[in-house]
C-alpha positions in Angstrom: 56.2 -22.0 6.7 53.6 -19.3 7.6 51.6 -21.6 9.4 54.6 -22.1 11.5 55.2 -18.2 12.2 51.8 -18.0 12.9 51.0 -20.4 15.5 54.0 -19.2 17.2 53.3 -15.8 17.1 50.1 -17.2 18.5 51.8 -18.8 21.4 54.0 -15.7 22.3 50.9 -13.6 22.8 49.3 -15.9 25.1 52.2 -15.6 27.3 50.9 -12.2 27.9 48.5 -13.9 30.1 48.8 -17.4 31.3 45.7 -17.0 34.2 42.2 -18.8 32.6 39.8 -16.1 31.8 36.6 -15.6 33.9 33.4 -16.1 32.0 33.1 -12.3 32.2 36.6 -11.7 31.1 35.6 -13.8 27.8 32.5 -12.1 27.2 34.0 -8.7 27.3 36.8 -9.9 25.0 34.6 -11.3 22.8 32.3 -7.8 22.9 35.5 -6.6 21.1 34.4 -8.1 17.9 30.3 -6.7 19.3 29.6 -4.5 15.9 30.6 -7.3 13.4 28.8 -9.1 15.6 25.8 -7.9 15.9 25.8 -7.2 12.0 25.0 -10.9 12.0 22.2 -10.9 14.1 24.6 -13.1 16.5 24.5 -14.1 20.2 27.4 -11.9 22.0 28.1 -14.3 24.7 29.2 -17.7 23.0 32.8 -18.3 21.0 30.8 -19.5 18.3 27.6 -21.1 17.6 28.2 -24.9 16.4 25.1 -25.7 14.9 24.3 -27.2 11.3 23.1 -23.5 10.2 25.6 -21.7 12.4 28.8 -23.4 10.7 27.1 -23.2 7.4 26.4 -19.5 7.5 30.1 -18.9 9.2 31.9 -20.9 6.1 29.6 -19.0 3.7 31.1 -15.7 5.5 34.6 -17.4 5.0 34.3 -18.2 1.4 32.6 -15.5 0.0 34.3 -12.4 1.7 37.2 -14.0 2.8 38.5 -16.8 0.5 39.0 -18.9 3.0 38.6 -22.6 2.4 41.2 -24.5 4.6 42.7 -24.0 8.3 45.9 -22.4 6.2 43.9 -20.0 4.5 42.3 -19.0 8.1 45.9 -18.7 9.6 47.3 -16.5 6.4 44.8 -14.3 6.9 45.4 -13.9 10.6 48.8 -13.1 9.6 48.2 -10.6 7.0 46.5 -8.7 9.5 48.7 -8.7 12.1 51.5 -8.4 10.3 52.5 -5.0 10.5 52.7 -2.0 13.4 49.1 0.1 13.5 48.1 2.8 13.8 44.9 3.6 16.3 42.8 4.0 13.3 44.2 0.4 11.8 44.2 -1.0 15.1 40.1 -0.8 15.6 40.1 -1.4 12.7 42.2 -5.1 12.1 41.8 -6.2 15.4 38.2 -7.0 15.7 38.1 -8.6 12.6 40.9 -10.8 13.7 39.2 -11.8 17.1 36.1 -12.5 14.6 38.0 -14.4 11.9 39.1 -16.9 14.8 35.7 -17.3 15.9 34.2 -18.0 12.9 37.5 -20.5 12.5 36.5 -22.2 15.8 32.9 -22.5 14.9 33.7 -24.3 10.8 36.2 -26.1 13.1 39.5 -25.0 11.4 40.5 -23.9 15.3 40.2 -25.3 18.4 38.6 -23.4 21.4 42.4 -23.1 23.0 43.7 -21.7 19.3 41.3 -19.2 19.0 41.5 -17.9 22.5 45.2 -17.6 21.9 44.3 -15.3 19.1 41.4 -13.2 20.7 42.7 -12.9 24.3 46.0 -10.5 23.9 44.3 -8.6 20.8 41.8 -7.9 23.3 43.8 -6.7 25.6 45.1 -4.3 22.9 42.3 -3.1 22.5 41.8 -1.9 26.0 45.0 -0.2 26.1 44.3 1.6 23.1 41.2 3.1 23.4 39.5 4.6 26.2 35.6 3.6 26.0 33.5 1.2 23.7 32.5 4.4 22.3 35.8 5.7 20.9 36.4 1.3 19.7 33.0 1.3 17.9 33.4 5.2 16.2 36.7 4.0 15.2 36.0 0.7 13.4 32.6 3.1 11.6 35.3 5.2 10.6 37.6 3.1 9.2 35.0 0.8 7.6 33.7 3.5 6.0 37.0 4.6 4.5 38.3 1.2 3.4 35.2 -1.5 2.8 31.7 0.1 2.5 31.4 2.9 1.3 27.6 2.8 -0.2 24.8 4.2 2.1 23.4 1.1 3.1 26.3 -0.5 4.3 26.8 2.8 6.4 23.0 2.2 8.0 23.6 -1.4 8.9 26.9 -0.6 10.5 25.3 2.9 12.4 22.7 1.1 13.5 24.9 -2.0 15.1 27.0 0.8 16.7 23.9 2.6 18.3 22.6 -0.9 19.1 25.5 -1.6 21.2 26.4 1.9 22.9 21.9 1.8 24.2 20.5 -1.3 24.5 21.1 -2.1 28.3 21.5 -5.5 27.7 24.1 -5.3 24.9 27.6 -6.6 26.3 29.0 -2.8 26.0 26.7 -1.4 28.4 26.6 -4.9 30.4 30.6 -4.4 30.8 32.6 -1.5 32.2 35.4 -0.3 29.9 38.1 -1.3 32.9 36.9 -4.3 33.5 40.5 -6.3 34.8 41.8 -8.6 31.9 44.7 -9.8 33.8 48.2 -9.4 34.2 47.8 -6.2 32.5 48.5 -2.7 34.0 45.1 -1.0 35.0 43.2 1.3 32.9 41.0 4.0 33.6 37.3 3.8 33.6 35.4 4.5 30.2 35.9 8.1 29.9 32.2 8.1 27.4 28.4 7.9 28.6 26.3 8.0 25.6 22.6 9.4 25.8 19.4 9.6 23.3 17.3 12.0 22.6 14.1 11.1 20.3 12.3 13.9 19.0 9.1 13.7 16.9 7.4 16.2 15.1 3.9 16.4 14.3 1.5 18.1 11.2 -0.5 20.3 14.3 2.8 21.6 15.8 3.3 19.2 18.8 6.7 17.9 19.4 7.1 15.2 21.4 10.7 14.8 23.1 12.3 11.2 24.7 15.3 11.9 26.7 17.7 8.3 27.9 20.4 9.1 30.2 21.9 6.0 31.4 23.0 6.2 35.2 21.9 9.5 35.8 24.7 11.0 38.1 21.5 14.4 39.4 18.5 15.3 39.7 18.8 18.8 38.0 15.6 19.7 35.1 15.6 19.2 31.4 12.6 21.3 31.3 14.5 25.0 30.9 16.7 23.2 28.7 14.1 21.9 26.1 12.0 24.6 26.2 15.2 26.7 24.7 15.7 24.0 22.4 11.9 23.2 21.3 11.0 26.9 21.3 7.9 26.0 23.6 7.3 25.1 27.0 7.2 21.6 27.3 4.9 19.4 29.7 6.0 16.0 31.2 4.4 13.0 30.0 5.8 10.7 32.0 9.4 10.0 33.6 10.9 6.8 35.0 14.3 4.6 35.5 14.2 1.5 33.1 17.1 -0.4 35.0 20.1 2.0 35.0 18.6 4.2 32.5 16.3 7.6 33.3 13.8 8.1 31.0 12.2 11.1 30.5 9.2 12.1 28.0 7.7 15.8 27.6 5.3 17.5 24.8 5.2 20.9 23.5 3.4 22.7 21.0 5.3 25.0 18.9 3.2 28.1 17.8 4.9 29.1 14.4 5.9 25.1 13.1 2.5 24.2 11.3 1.8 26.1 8.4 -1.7 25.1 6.8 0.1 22.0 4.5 3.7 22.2 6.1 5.6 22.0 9.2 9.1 24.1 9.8 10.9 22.9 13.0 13.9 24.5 14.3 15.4 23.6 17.3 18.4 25.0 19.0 20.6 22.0 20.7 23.4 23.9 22.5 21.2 24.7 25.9 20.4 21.2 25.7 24.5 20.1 25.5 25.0 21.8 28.5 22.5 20.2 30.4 23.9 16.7 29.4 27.2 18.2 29.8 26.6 18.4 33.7 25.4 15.0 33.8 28.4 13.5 32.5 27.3 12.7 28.9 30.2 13.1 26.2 28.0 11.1 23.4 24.4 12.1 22.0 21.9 9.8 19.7 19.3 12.1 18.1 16.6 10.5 16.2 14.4 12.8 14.2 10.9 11.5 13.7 8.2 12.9 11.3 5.8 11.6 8.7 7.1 10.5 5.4 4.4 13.2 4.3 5.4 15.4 0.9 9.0 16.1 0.2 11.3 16.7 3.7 14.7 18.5 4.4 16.4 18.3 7.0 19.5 20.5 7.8 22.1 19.7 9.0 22.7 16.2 7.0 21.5 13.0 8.9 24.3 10.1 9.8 21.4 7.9 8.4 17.8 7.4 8.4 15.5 5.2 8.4 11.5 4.2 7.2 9.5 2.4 9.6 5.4 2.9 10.8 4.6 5.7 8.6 7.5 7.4 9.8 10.8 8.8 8.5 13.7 8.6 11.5 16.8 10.6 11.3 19.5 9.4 12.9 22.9 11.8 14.5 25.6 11.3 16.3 27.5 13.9 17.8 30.7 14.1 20.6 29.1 16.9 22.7 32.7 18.6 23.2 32.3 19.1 19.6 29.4 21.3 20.0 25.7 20.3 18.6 24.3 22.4 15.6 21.0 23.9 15.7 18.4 21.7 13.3 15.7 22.7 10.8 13.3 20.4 9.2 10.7 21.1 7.1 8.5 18.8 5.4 4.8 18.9 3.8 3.4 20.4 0.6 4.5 24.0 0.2 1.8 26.7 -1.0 2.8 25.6 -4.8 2.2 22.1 -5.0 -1.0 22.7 -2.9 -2.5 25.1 -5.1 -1.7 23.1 -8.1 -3.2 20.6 -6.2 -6.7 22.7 -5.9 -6.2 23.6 -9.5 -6.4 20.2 -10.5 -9.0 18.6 -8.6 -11.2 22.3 -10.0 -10.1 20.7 -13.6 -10.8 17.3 -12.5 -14.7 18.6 -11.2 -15.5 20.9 -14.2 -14.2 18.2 -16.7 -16.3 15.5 -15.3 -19.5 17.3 -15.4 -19.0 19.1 -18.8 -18.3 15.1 -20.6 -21.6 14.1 -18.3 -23.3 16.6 -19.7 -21.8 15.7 -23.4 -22.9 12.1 -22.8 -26.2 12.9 -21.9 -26.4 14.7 -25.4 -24.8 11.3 -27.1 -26.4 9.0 -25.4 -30.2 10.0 -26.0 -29.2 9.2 -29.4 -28.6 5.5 -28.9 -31.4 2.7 -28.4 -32.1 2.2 -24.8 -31.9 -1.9 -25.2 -28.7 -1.5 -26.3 -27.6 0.9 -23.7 -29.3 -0.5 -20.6 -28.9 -4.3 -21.6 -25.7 -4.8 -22.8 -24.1 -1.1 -20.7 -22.7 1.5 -23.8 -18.9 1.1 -23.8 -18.6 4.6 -24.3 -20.4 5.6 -21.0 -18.1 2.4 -18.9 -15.1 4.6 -20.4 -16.4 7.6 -18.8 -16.6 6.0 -15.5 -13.0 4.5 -16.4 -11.4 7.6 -16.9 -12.9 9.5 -14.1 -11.3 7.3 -11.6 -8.4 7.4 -12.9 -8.3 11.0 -13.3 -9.0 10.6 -9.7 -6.4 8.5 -8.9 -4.2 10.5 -11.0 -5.1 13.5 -8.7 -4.6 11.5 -5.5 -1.0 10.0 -6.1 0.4 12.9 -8.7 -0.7 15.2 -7.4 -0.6 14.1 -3.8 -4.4 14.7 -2.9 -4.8 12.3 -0.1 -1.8 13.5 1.6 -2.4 17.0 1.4 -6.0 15.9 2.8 -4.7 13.9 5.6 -2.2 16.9 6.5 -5.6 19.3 6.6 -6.8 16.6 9.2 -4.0 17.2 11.0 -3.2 13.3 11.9 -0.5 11.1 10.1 0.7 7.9 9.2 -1.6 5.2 7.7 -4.3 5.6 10.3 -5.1 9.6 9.1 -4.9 7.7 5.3 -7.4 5.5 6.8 -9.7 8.2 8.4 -9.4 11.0 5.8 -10.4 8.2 3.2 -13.8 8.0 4.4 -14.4 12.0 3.4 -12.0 12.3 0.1 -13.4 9.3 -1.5 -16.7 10.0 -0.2 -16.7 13.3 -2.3 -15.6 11.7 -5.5 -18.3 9.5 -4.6 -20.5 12.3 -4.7 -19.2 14.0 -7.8 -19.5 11.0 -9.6 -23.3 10.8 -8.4 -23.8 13.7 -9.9 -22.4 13.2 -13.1 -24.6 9.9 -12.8 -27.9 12.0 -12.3 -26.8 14.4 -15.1 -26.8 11.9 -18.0 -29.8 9.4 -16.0 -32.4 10.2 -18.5 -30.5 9.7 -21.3 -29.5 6.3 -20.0 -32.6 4.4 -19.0 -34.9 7.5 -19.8 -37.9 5.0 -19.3 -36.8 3.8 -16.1 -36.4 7.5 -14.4 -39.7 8.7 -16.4 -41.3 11.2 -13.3 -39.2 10.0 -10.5 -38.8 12.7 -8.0 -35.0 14.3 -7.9 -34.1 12.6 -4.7 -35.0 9.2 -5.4 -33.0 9.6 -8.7 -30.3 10.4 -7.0 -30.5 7.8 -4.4 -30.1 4.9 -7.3 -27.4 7.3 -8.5 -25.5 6.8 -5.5 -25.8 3.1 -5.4 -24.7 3.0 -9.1 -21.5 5.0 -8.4 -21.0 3.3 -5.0 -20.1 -0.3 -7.0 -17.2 1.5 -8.5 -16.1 3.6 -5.8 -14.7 0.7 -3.3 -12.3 -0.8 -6.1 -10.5 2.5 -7.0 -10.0 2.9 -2.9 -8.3 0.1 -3.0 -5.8 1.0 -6.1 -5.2 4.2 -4.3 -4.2 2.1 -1.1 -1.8 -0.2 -3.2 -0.1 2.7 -4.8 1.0 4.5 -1.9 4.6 3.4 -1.5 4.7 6.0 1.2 2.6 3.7 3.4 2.8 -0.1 1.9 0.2 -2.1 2.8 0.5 -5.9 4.3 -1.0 -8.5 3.4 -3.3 -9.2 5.5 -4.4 -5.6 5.4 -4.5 -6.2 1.6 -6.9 -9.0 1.9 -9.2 -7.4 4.3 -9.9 -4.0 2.6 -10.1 -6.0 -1.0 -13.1 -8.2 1.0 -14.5 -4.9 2.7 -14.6 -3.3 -1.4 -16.5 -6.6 -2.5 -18.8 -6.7 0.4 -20.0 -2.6 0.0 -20.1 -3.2 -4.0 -22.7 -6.1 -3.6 -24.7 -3.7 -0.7 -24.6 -0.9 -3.3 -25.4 -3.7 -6.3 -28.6 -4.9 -3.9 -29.6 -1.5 -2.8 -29.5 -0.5 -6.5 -31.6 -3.4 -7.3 -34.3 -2.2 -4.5 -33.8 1.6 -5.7 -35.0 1.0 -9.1 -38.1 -1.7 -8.7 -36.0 -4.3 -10.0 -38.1 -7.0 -8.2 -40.7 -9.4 -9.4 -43.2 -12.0 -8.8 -43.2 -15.8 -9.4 -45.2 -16.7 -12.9 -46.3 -20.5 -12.0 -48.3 -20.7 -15.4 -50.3 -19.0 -18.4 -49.6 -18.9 -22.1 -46.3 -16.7 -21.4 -45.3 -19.2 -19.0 -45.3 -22.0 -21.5 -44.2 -20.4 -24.4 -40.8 -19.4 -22.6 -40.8 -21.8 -21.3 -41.0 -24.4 -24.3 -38.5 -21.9 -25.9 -36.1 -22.5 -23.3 -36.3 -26.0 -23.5 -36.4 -26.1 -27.1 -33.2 -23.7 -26.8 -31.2 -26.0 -24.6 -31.4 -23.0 -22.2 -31.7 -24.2 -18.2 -33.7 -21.7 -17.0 -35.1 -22.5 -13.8 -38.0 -18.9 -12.8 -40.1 -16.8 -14.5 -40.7 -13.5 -12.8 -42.8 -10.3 -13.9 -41.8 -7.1 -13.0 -45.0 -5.0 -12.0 -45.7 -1.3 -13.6 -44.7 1.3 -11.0 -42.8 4.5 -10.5 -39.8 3.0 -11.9 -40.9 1.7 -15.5 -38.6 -0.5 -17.3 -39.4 -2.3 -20.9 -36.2 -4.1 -21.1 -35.8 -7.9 -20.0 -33.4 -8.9 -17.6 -31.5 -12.4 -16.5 -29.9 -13.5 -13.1 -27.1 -15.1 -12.4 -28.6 -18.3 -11.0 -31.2 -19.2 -14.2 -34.1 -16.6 -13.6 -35.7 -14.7 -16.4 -38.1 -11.5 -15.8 -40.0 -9.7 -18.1 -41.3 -6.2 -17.4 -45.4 -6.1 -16.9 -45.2 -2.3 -19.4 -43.2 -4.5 -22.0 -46.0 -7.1 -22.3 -48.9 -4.6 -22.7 -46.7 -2.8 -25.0 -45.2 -4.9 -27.9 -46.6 -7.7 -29.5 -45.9 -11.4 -29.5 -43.3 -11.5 -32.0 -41.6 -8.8 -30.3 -41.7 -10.9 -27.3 -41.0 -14.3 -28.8 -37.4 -12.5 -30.2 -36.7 -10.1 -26.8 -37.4 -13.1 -24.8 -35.5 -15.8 -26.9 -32.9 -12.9 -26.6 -32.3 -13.0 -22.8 -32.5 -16.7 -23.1 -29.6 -16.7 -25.4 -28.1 -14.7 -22.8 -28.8 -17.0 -20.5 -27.6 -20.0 -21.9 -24.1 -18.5 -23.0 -23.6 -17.4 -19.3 -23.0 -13.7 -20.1 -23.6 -12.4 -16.9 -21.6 -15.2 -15.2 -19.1 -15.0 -17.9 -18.4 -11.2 -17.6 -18.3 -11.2 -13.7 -15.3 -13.8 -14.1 -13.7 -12.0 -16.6 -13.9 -8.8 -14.6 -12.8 -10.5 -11.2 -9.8 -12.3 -13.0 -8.5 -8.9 -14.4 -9.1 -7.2 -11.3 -7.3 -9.9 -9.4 -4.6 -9.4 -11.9 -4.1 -5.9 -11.3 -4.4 -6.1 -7.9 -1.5 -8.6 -7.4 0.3 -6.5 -9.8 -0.2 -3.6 -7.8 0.8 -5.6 -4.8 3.9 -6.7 -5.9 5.0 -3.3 -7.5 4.4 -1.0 -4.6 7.7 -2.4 -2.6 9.8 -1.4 -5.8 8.6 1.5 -7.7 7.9 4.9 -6.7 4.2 6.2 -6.8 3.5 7.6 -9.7 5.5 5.1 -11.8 3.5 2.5 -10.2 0.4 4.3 -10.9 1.5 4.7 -14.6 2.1 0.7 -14.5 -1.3 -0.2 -13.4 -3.0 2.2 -15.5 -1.1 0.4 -18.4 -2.2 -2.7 -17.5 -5.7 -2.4 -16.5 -6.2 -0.2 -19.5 -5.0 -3.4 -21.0 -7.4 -5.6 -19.3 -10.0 -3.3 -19.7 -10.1 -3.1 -23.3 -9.8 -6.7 -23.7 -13.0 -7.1 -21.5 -14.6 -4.5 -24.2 -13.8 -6.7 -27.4 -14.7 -9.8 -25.4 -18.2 -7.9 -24.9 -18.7 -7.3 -27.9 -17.7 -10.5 -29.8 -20.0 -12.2 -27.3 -22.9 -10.0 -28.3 -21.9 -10.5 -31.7 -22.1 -14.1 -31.8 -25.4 -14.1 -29.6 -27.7 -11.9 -32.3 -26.2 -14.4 -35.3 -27.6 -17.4 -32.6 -30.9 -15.6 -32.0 -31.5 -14.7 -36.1 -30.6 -18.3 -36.7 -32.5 -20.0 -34.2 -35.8 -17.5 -35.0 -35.3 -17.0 -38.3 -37.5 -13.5 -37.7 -35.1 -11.0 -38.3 -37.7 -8.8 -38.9 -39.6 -8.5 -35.4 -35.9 -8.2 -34.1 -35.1 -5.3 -35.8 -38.8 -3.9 -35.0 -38.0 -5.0 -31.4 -35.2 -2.9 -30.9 -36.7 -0.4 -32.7 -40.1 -0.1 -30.8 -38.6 -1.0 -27.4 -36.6 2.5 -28.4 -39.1 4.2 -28.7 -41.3 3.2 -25.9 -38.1 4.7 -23.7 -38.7 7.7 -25.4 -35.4 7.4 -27.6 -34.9 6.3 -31.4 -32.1 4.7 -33.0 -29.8 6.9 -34.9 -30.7 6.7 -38.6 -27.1 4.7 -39.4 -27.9 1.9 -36.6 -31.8 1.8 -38.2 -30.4 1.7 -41.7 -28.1 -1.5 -40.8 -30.8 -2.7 -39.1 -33.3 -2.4 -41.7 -30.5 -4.2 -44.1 -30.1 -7.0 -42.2 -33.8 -7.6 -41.8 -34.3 -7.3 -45.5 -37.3 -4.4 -44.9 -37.3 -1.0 -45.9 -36.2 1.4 -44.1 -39.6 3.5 -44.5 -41.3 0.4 -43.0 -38.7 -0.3 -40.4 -39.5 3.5 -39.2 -43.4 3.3 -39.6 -43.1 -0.3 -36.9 -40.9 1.5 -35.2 -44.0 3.4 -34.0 -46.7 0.7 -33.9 -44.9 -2.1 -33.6 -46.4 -5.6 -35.2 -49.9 -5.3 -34.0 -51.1 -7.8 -36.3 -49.6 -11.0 -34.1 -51.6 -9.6 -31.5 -50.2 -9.4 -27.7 -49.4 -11.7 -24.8 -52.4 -11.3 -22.0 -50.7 -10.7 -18.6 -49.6 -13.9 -16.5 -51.4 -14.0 -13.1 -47.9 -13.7 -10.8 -47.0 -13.0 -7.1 -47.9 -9.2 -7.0 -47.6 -9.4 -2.7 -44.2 -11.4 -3.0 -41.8 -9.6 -5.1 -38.4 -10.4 -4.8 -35.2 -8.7 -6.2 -33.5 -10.8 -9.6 -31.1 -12.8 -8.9 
């Protein structure tokens, strides 16, 4: 029966006009329904869309918010809504959701084109004798939406934005189509009584606001100038000023003399002047977007209709009815004096911190053997470095050092993040240089023995600028002020692998790590028969010559290359070397070097998806917390991995040499020779496992095992010394 009542109710209203529409007469019907519309990212000028995805997503929209299933279900809902008197509130309200239900019926085919014209033309035509612009239609249905549907904030900014979509865009069917446009039999109506204008203003960390006024179908040619310099505060400059089809745009700067304030900027701007001015021109509706850098915490008084994040940028949104007046505005955003000097506090802990545990490693460190430390890199001293970047990190995100940095730079958005990088990181860089230089001796004391200050410092920058890259890119992923894309994400993680191998190279240079090709000699085949006999594949001997830079410790490539320091073989004896050598073999064989660089690059890849993946969805520092958890994590399993593996490669090398003695003397000596000694608990353990004394372990310690004599010096490639690889 109510199908019945319906379709005749349907037929009476079409009575009201029995002339076929012109195209434009549908259109601006249709327009009616324009802010539902255009929440669907839908085409304005078409009934419906009646394609595969269009009548799938339109009987989604009937199903889910509707519960329509069936052509009756359409129709009873039609009739629910139009079943009782409205009010003006109700009315823009019900009737554009009407006019859409019946064309989302005509497009799942539960109407017919004729049916749902039936339904859309008179309600239209409502609609026109109701209201007296698209305006006052649009501000209604916000209102009532708002009061009756959504009522959560995001619901609000999809709707606001539709609205301001429709009353600015020139090509949007409410600006294409005059508010009296004839419908028919009607009686006429009076033009749109609203004209809606923007104005953009965005404020900058060195003071300068930039101002964007729209009028559309400017009406005189009287200045904005006297009017925005009441308003800004300053006297503004034009920039540019031009018609974009019926709309005048105008764009002026000025730079207001008591906004920035070292870390923060306070804007006020008084709009009544500026109300005036649009007064004369006819304007009854302004847009104001507010636009400054999502930099620090932000107020802005009086409260926004809405806002918005996009480009590095935070965009206010209001609307106001100018014979309502226009409130004057304050914003404020930055770091205030507080949060800066607690900023300055911490990075003066941070600083003083570092260098006082550099120094207290220097102290702990000259107490461990050098072969140990320089071969197989002290755990303690890697946790140093671990913890000072993330103290640094810490201070960059908590703190909000990079910000506050950027702000001093006076530039904003990602691009200052970009350019005040180079500078902030850099001194961390050089902080963490320094704490390098301070514990050098103690490290590789042999290695730095009477190098001058500066070129101990130069390897001390390429040491720290391996590490450096890698935490940049950490404090990239977890800004969630300024997200980064993907394809950004993939560039700067290449760029931090590209400057850690330069640093890694330029390190190798720094410190004399190169040697020349052994092509024979009584080393040569005794490695060389050990290798084989080992299973090992090494593929080049090098030596490394005696220089400035004096090393005593073998080292291993990653591509099969052995290369024993020339101040090693006149120094130890041939035992020591048949154990040091069969040693870095060992290490060879069981693809340490390979092993840990894949095990470092998996956990870094790890984090770094992690981070990527996180820094849409959490706030800063909990993301930072996150990532610290799980590289701490990753980091500590690389640690027990490190040590297992050395673990299992000095009960290979005791079993394969069966001279446990010469090892323990090895280390021992090698110590020594650095100009270190092993703490008297390592040299006891030592001493045990070689089943010695520990009287005689400390008497070779100093002599070494002269009686097996010494290796002479292979003839190698002194002119053609290349870098380890």
């Amino acid at each position: 029966m109510h199908v019945l009542r319906v379709s005749i109710a349907g037929l009476l209203l079409s009575l009201v006009s029995l002339a076929e529409p012109s195209p434009a007469q549908k259109e601006w019907a249709l327009a009616t329904s324009a802010v539902l519309n255009e929440l669907d990212n839908r085409r304005h000028d078409v009934l419906g869309e009646r394609t595969p995805a269009g009548i799938a997503k339109d009987d989604r929209i009937l199903v889910d918010y509707w519960g329509v299933r069936s052509r009756a279900g359409l129709l009873y809902q039609i009739e629910s809504l139009n079943a009782y008197r409205k009010t003006k509130l109700m009315a823009g309200w019900d009737y554009p959701r009407i006019i859409m239900l019946a064309r989302w019926g005509y497009t799942v085919g539960y109407l017919s084109e004729d049916e749902a014209w039936k339904f859309i033309w008179p309600l239209a035509q409502r609609l026109q004798g109701t209201f007296s612009s698209w305006q006052e239609l649009g501000a209604a249905y916000l209102t009532a939406r708002e009061t009756w549907y959504a009522t959560d904030a995001q619901g609000r900014k999809f709707a606001a934005y539709a609205y301001i979509t429709l009353v600015t865009n020139p090509s949007s069917p409410w600006r294409k189509f005059p508010w009296n446009l004839a419908l028919g039999n009607g009686p006429p109506v009076s033009p749109g009584v609203d004209k809606t204008a923007t104005l953009t203003l965005a404020s900058h960390p060195n003071g300068l606001l930039c101002q964007r006024l729209t009028i559309p179908d400017r009406v005189s040619n009287a200045s904005f100038l006297s009017a925005i310099e009441q308003a800004a505060g300053c006297k503004p400059w034009i920039t540019s000023e031009r018609t974009a089809g019926s709309d005048w745009v105008l764009d002026t700067e000025c730079l207001q003399p008591r906004a920035a304030q070292s870390t923060q900027v306070i804007a006020s701007l008084r709009m009544e002047r500026v109300r005036s001015a649009l007064q004369h021109e006819g304007v009854t509706q302004l847009f104001m977007y507010i636009e400054h850098p999502t930099t620090g915490a932000s107020t802005i008084s009086p409260p926004a209709l809405t806002s918005w994040f996009s480009g590095g940028q935070n965009v206010d949104v209001y609307m106001y009815w100018l014979r309502d007046g226009l409130p004057d505005l304050r914003l404020t955003y930055g770091f205030s004096e507080r949060e800066v000097y607690l900023f300055l506090r911490a990075a003066s802990v941070w600083v003083l911190c570092a260098l006082m545990l550099a120094a207290f490693m220097r102290l702990w460190l000259s107490q461990i053997s050098v072969l140990f430390r320089a071969q197989l890199l002290d755990s303690a001293w890697l946790l140093f470095r671990w913890s000072f970047w993330v103290a640094w990190l810490s201070l960059s995100i908590n703190f909000h050092g990079l910000e506050i940095a950027a702000f001093w730079s006076g530039s904003e958005g990602l691009g200052a993040i970009l350019r005040t990088i180079v500078w902030y990181a850099g001194t961390a860089w050089l902080l963490r240089a320094i704490t390098e230089l301070i514990v050098f001796d103690a490290e590789i004391h042999s290695a730095g023995a009477g190098l001058a200050v500066g070129r101990l410092l130069t390897v001390c920058l390429f040491r720290s600028a391996s590490e450096a890259p890698f935490a940049v890119v950490v404090l990239f992923l977890s800004n969630s002020q300024n997200p980064l894309q993907y394809d950004l994400l993939i560039v700067l993680a290449a760029l931090a692998a590209g400057v850690v191998l330069l640093a890694q190279h330029g390190l190798k240079l720094a410190t004399g790590q190169k040697g020349g090709l052994v092509r024979g000699g009584e080393l040569y085949d005794t490695v060389f028969a050990l290798a084989k006999k080992m299973s090992v594949p090494l593929k080049r001997l090098y030596i490394q010559p005696e220089g400035e830079w004096t090393n005593v410790i073998p080292s291993t490539g990653t591509k099969g290359n052995l290369m024993l320091p020339e101040r090693l073989l006149r120094s130890v004896s041939r035992r020591e070397i048949d154990v040091m050598a069969a040693y870095a073999l060992l290490m060879l064989k069981s693809g340490y070097v390979q092993s840990a660089l894949r095990a470092g690059v998996m956990i870094a890849f790890v984090f770094l998806v992690h981070a990527y993946r996180s820094q849409m969805f959490q706030p800063g520092t909990f993301l930072l917390l996150g990532q610290i958890v799980l590289a701490t994590e990753g980091f500590s399993s690389f640690l027990r991995y490190r040590r297992r593996k050395r673990e299992r490669i000095q009960f290979q090398l005791l079993a394969l040499t069966s001279d446990a003695e010469a090892w323990a003397v090895a280390v021992a000596h090698t110590a020594r020779l650095a100009g270190s000694a092993l703490p008297p608990k390592m040299l006891k353990k030592m001493a045990q496992t070689a089943g010695i004394s520990l009287e005689r372990l400390s008497m070779l310690a100093e002599s070494g095992l002269p009686e097996s004599g010494s290796y002479p010096v292979p003839d190698f490639a002194r002119d053609r010394l290349v870098v380890l690889s």
